[in-house]
N, C-alpha and C positions, 0 to 999 in steps of 0.2 A: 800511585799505588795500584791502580787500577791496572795501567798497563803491565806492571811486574806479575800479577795473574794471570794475566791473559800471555803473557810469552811463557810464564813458566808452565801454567796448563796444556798449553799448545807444544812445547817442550817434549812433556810427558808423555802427551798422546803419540806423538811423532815416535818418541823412544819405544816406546811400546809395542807400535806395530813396525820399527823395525829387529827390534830385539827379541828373538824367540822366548829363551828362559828368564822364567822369571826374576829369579836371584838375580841374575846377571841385571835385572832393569835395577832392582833395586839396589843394588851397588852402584853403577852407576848413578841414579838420585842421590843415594847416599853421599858420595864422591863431587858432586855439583851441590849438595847442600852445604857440607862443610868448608868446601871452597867459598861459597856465598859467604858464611858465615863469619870466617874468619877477613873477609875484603872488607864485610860493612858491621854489621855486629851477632853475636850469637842465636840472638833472638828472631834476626831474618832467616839464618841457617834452618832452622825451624819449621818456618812459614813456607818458606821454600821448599821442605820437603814436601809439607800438606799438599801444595798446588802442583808441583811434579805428582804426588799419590792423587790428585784432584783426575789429572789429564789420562792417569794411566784407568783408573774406574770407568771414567766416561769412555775408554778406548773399548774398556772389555765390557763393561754394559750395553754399547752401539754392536759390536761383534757375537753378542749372544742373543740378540732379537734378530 
């Protein structure tokens, strides 16, 4: 479980500072959540968004200090 955090976090953040607009990241999450979700079950789709949203905060949180 653990691990699934930490790559989807680190995912996030990665997308983030390569993707300028915002919309466009979260489509993209969007697009990788439902994919998850539909491979294993709805409810990781989900989870999987939070920690993609998890890695994309911590991106712009570290970029505005």
């Amino acid at each position: 479980m653990l691990k699934y955090v930490i790559i989807f976090s680190l995912l996030g953040f990665l997308l983030s500072k390569f993707i300028e607009e915002d919309k466009t990241v979260f489509g993209v999450f969007l697009a990788i959540s439902v994919i998850w979700g539909l491979s294993s079950a709805p409810i990781w789709g989900l989870v999987t968004f939070g920690e993609l949203t998890l890695g994309y905060g911590i991106s712009k949180a570290l970029t505005r200090s």
